[in-house]
N, C-alpha and C positions, 0 to 999 in steps of 0.2 A: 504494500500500500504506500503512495507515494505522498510524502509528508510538504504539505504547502508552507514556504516560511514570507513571512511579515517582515521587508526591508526597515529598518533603525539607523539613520543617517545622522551623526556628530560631527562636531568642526571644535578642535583644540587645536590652543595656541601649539606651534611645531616640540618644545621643551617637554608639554605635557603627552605627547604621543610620544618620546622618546622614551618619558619613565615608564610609560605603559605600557612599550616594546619591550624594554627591559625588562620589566618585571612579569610579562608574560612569558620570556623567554627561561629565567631564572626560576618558574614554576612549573615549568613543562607542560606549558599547554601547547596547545596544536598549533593557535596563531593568535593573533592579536583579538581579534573577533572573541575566540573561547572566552578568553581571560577575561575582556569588559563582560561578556554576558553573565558568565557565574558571577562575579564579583557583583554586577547589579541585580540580578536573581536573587543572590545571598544578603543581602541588603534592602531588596522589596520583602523578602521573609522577613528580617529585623522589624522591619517598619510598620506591616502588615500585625507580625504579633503585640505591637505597643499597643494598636489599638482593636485586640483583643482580650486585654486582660486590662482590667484596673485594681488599684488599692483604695479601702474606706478603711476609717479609724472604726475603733468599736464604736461609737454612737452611729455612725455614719450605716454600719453594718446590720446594728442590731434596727433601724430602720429599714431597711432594705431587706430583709428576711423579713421584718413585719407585712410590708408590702406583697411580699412574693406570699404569703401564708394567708393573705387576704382573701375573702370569696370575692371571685370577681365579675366586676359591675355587669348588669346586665344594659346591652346595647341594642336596641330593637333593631334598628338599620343595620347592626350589622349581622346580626342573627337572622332576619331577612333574606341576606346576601349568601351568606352560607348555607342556606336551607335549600336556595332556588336554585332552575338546573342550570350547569356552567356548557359549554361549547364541547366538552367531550361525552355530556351525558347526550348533548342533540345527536350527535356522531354514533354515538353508539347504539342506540334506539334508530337509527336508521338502517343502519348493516343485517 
């Protein structure tokens, strides 16, 4: 199966593609290409997990556990929305 790639075009000053020659070479990656993309890969992972995780103080928690243990509100509109049929029950009642 023939894998489609998405062109990523950068412009650094000539000094900053030198270290980044270099220091793809001194990691042994394949070529210049590899080394920026793991290295921004590995970096969108960083970034991505900051804002999957947060810290609350105890009060901050012992609310927020309130919250989640709360019965929750009843929403006519949208209990409404999820009761009525969606586009694959049409589809499917047609077959």
């Amino acid at each position: 199966m023939a894998t489609t790639l998405a062109q990523i075009h950068l412009k650094a000053p000539p000094k900053t593609k030198s270290l980044l020659q270099m220091a793809a070479e001194l990691s042994g990656a394949a070529n210049l290409t590899d080394y920026i993309l793991r290295a921004a890969v590995a970096r969108a992972h960083e970034d991505m997990a900051e804002h999957r995780t947060f810290a609350l103080g105890d009060e901050a928690w012992a609310e927020f556990e309130q919250r989640l243990d709360a019965p929750a509100r009843d929403l006519p509109a949208l209990r409404d929305l999820l009761n009525s049929p969606d586009v694959f029950d049409a589809v499917s009642s047609e077959a």
